[in-house]
Each structure stands twice: as structure tokens, then as C-alpha cells.
C-alpha positions in Angstrom: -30.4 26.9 14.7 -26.9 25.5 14.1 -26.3 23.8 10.8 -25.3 20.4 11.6 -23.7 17.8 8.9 -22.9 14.0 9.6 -19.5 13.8 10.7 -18.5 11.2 8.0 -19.6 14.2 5.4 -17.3 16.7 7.5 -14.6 14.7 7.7 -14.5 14.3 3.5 -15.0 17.9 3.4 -12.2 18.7 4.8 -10.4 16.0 2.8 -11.6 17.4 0.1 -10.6 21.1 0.9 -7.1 19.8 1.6 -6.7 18.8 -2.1 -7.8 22.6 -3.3 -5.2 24.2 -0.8 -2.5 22.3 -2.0 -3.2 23.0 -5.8 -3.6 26.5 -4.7 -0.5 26.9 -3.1 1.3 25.1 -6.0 -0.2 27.6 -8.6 1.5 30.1 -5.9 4.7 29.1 -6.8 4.5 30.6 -10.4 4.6 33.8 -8.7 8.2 33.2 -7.4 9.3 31.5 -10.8 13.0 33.4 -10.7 13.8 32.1 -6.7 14.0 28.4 -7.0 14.0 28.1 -2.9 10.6 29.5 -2.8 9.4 27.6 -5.5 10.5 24.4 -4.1 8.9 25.6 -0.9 5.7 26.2 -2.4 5.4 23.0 -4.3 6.4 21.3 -1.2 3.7 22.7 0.9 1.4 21.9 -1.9 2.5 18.7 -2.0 2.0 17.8 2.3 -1.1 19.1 1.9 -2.3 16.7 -0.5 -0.5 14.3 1.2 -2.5 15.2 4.2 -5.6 15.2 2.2 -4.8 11.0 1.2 -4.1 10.6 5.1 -7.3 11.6 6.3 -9.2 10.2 3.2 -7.5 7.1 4.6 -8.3 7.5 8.3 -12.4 8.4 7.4 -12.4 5.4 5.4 -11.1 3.5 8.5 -13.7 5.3 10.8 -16.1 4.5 8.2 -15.6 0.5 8.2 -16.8 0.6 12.0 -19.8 3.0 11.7 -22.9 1.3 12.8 -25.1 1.3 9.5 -29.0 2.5 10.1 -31.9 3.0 8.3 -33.1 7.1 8.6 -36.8 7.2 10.1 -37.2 10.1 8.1 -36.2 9.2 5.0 -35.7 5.5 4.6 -31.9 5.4 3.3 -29.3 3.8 4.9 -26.5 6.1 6.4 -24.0 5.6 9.0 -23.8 6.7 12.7 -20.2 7.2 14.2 -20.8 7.9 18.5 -24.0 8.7 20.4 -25.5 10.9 17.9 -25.1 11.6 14.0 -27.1 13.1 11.5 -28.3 11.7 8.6 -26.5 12.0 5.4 -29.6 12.6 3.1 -32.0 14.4 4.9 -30.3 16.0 8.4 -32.0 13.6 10.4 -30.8 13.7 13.9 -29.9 10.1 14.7 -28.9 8.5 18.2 -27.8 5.2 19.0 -28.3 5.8 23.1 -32.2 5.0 23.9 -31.6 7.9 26.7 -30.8 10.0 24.8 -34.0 10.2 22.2 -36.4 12.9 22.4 -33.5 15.3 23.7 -32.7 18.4 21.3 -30.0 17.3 19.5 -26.4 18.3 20.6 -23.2 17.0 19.0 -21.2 17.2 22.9 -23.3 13.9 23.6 -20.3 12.6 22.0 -17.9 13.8 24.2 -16.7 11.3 26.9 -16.5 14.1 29.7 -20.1 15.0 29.2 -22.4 14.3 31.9 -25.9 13.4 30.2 
């Protein structure tokens, strides 16, 4: 069985990695210390990536504002669904929104639009 996260959590994951790329690639520019081109480089890849990292920060926090808030049967907390189906932030509930859709095994295509359920 697949590991599945809520997509919010995925989303701020990958935000979060995007900060740790760019710090890594800034502490790569001490490496070229005596070519000031690739050291501007560097630090300006570092840089769009933590750029990058604020942008999407920005855009989950948008996402987030229009989440439909639910209480987990599983473990009482409040979390948020985005689309058809979610999982739970706490426990890895599945979640679903879609009353044809409960029962089903869980499948995070539901949220495609092409699907066919």
C-alpha cells in the first residue's frame, strides 16, 4: 500500500524543501570563491529557489483559505479537505467530500476532472 499524505502537507513539503535547495546551492558557491560569474550564479539560483519556496508558501496558503474544514471520524480533529478526496492530516484518515464516492478504496485520481468514477 501506497503512502498517502494530505495534499495541504505535500504541498508545504515541498515548500519547505525549496528553502534547503536554495541554502544548499548558496553554500555551493564557496566552492567557486575565485570565479565571481559562478558565484553570482550560484547565489542567484539559491536565491529563485527561495523565492520559489515564498511563491508556493503563498499559493498553499491561498488553496488553504478555500479548503472545506471537517472533523476526522477517526480521530476527532479538525483538518481540511481540498477536491473529492484528502487524507487526514493527523491520522491518514481517507476523507471524501463526494457521498458516491464512500466505501471505495481510496484513490487520489478521484480528483482528477477526466476521471470517469
Amino acid at each position: 500500500m501506497k503512502p498517502y499524505k494530505s495534499k495541504i502537507n505535500k504541498i508545504r513539503s515541498f515548500a519547505l524543501a525549496l528553502i534547503f535547495i536554495g541554502f544548499v546551492v548558496m553554500y555551493g558557491a564557496i566552492f567557486f570563491k575565485n570565479n565571481p560569474v559562478l558565484v553570482l550564479i550560484f547565489m542567484t539560483l539559491g536565491l529563485l529557489c527561495i523565492i520559489g519556496s515564498t511563491v508556493v508558501y503563498a499559493w498553499i496558503g491561498l488553496l488553504s483559505t478555500r479548503a472545506v474544514q471537517v472533523q476526522c471520524p477517526n480521530c476527532h480533529k479538525y483538518t481540511k479537505v481540498l477536491g473529492r478526496v484528502d487524507m487526514c492530516m493527523y491520522c491518514n484518515e481517507p476523507l471524501t467530500l463526494d457521498p458516491t464516492l464512500e466505501g471505495k478504496e481510496f484513490d487520489q485520481s478521484y480528483n482528477n476532472k477526466t476521471k470517469k468514477s
